[in-house]
Structure formats: structure tokens, C-alpha cells
N, C-alpha and C positions, 0 to 999 in steps of 0.2 A: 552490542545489542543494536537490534535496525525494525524499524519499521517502516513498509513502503504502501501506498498508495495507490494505484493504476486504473487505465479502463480499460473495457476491452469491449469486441473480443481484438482489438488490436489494440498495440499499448500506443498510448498517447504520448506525455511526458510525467513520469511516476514522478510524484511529490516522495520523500523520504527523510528523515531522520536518525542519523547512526551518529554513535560514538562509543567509548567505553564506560556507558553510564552504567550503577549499581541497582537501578527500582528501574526503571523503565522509560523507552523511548515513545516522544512523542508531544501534544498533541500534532496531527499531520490533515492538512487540509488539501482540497483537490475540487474544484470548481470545473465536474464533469460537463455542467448544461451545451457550451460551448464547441465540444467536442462531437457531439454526436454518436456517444460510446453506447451500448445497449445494456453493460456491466459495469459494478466499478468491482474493484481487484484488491486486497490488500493479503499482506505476507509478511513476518516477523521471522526473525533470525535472532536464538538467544545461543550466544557460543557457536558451536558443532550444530545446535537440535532448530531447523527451520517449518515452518508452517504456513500453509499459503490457501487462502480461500476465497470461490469466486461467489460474491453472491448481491443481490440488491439487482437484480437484472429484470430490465425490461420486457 
């Protein structure tokens, strides 16, 4: 299980969280101000089945 962090539209340095945990990864923090990103990014992978969504964009 993973859950990652990003910004975009170029990636910064993804914050992330994996292991073989059982309920869920996380929590994941990511201190976009600094960057200058106009999105932040995050995406989870449970097994095989991944999901990635961009949103909170400026």
C-alpha cells in the first residue's frame, strides 16, 4: 500500500508513505508554499489497483 504526495505541474520532491501495511498508508505531508507548484498531486496504490488525482490547483 502507498500513498504519495506531489506538485505540479512539474513534480517537485513527492513526500510518500509505503509499506505492507493492512488499514492504510499515511498520514503524508508536503510543504508545497515554497515550491512554487500551481497543483498539489496525490496517488495511492492498493496491490495491482492504483488511483491518481490532480486537484487543489491554483
Amino acid at each position: 500500500m502507498e500513498v504519495t504526495l506531489d506538485t505540479g505541474p512539474t513534480s517537485g520532491k513527492p513526500e510518500r508513505d509505503y509499506s505492507s501495511y493492512s488499514t492504510y498508508a499515511g498520514p503524508v505531508y508536503l510543504d508545497a508554499s515554497k515550491s512554487g507548484a500551481q497543483c498539489l498531486e496525490w496517488s495511492g496504490t492498493i496491490d495491482i489497483y492504483y488511483d491518481s488525482v490532480r486537484g487543489l490547483c491554483s
